[in-house]
C-alpha positions in Angstrom: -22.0 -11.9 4.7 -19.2 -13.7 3.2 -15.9 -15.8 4.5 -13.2 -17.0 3.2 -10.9 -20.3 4.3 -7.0 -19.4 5.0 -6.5 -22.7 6.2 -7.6 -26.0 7.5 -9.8 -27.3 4.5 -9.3 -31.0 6.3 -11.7 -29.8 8.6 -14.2 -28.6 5.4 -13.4 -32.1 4.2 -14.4 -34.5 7.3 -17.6 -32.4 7.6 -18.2 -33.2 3.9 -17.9 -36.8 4.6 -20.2 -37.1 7.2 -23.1 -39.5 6.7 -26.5 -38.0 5.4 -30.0 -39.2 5.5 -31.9 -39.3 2.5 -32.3 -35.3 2.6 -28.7 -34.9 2.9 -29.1 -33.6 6.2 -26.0 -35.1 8.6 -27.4 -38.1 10.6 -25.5 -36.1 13.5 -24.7 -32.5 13.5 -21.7 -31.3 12.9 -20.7 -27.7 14.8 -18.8 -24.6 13.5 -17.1 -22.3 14.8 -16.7 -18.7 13.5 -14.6 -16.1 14.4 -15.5 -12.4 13.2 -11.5 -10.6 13.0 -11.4 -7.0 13.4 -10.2 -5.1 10.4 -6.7 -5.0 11.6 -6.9 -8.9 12.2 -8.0 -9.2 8.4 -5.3 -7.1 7.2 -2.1 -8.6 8.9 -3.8 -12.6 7.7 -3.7 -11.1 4.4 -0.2 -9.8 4.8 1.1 -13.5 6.7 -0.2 -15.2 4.0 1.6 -12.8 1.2 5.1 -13.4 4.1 4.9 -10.1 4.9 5.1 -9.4 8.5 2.1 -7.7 10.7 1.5 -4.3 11.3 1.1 -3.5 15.1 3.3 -0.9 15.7 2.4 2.4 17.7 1.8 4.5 14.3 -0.6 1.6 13.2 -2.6 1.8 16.5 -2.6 5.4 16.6 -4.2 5.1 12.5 -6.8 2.4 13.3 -8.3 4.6 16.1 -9.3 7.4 13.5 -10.6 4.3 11.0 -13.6 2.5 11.0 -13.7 -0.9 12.2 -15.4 -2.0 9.5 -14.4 -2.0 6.2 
């Protein structure tokens, strides 16, 4: 499994800066939160973040039924 960071590498950072024991383990524990996106989700962040706008439109719908959900 892999991920990749869109945005919001200040949270990365203060989770990096936490305070570590001598094992570098954090003296507290610091949660995460991960969200798994859908194949569509994946494709319209990749399409925002090149400014193009998402696809949701009746023909895309109609498309991703007969796709897999996976990649």
């Amino acid at each position: 499994m892999f991920g990749e960071l869109v945005n919001g590498i200040e949270v990365v950072d203060s989770i990096a800066a936490v305070k570590t024991d001598k094992n570098d383990r954090p003296i507290v524990d610091e949660r995460m939160y991960v969200k798994l996106l859908t194949k569509r989700e994946a494709i319209n962040l990749e399409r925002e973040l090149k400014g193009l706008k998402p696809k949701n439109g009746l023909f895309t719908k109609i498309a991703d039924m007969f796709s897999s959900r996976n990649y």
